[in-house]
C-alpha atoms as a printed R data frame, in Angstrom:
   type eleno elety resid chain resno       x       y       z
1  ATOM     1    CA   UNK     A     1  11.899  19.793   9.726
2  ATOM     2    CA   UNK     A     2  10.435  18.937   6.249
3  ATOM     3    CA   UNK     A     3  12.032  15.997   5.968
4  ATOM     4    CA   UNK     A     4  10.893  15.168   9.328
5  ATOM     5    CA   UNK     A     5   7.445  15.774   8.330
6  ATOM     6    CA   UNK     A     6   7.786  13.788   5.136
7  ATOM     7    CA   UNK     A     7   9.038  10.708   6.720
8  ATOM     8    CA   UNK     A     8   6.266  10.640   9.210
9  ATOM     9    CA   UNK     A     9   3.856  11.455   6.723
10 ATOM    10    CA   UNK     A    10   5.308   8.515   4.177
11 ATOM    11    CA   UNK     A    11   5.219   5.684   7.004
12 ATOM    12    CA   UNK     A    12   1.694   6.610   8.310
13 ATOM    13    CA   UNK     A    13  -0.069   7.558   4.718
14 ATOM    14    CA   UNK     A    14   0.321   3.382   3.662
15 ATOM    15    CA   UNK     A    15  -1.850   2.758   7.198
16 ATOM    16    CA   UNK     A    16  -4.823   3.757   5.879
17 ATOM    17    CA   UNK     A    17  -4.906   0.932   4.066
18 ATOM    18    CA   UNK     A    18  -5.495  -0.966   7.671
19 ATOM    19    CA   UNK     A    19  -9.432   0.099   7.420
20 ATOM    20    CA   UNK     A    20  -9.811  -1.129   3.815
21 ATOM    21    CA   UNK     A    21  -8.650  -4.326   4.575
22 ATOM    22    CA   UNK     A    22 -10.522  -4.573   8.463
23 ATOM    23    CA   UNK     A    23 -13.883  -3.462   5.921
24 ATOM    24    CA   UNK     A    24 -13.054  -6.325   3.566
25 ATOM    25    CA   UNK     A    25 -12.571  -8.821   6.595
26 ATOM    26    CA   UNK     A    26 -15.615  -7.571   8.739
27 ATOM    27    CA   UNK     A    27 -18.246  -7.785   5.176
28 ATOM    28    CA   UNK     A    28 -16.208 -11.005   4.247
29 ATOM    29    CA   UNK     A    29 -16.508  -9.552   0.688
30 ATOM    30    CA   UNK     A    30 -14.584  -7.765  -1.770
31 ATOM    31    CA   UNK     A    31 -17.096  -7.708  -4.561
32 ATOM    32    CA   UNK     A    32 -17.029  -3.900  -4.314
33 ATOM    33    CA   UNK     A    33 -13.225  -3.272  -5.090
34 ATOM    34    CA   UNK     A    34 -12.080  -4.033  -8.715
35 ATOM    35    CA   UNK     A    35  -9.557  -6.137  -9.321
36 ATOM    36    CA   UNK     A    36  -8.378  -4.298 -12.427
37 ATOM    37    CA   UNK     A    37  -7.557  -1.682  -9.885
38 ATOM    38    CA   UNK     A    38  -5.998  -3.603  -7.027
39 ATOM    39    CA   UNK     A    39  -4.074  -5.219  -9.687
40 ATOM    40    CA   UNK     A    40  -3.137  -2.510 -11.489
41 ATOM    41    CA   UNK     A    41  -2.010   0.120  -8.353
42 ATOM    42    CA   UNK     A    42  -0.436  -3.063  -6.818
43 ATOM    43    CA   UNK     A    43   1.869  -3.654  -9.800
44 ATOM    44    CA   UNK     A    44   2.780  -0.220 -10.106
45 ATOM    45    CA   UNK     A    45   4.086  -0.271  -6.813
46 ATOM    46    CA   UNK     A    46   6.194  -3.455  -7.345
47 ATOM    47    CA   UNK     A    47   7.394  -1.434 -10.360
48 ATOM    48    CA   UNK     A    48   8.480   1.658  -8.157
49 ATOM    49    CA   UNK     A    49  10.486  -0.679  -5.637
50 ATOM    50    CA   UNK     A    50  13.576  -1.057  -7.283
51 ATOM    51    CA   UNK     A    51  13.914   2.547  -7.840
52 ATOM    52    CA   UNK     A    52  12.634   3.165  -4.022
53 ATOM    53    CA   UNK     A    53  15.219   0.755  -2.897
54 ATOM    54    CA   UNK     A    54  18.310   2.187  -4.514
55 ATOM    55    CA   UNK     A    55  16.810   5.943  -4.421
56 ATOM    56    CA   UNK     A    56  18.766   7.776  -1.374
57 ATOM    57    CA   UNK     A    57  15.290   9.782  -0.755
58 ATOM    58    CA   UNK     A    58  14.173   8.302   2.888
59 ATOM    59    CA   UNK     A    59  10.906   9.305   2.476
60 ATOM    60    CA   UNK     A    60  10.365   7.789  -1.254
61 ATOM    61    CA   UNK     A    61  12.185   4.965  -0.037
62 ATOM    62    CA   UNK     A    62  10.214   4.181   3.821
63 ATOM    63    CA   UNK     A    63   7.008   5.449   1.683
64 ATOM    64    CA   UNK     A    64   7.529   2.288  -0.859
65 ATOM    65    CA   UNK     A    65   8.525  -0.198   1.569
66 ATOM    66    CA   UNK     A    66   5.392   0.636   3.865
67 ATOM    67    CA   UNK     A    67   3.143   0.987   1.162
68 ATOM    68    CA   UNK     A    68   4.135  -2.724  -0.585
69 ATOM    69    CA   UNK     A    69   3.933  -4.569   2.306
70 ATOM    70    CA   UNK     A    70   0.162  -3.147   3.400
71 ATOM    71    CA   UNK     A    71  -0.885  -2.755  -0.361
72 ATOM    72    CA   UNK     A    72  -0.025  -6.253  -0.658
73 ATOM    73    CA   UNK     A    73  -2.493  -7.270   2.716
74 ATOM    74    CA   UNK     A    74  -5.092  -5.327   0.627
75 ATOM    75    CA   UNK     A    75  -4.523  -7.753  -2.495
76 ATOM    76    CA   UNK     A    76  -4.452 -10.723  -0.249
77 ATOM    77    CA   UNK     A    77  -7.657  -9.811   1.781
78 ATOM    78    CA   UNK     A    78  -9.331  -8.588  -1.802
79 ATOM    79    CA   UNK     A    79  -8.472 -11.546  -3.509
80 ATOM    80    CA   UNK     A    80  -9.318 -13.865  -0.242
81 ATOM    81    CA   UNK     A    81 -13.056 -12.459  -0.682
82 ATOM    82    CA   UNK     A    82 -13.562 -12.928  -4.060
């Protein structure tokens, strides 16, 4: 059951990233999100994906996976508007 729990909560946890990047889209402006920290969070979690990939933890591992690819829409959109 807690592993059931944790993989729900690791694939649906990276989706709140969805409003961040619908905000950036609607304002057409990022000027309120550093890139120092986009860039920084964003290359920490390329960092983690080799270990997430070859980690047998399902939840670290569908966490990562989810988490890159939105994180990565957030960078995009972030950089888009600057």
């Amino acid at each position: 059951m807690i592993k059931i729990i944790g993989i729900i909560a690791a694939i649906v946890l990276p989706f709140w990233n969805i409003p961040l990047i619908a905000r950036i889209e609607k304002r057409k402006s990022s000027k309120d999100i550093s890139l120092y920290w986009v860039f920084g969070v964003w290359i920490c979690f390329i960092l983690m994906l080799p270990s997430a990939l070859v980690s047998t933890d399902i939840v670290f591992k569908l966490f990562s996976i989810v988490n890159i690819i939105l994180f990565s829409l957030v960078a995009v959109e972030t950089i888009r508007y600057r």
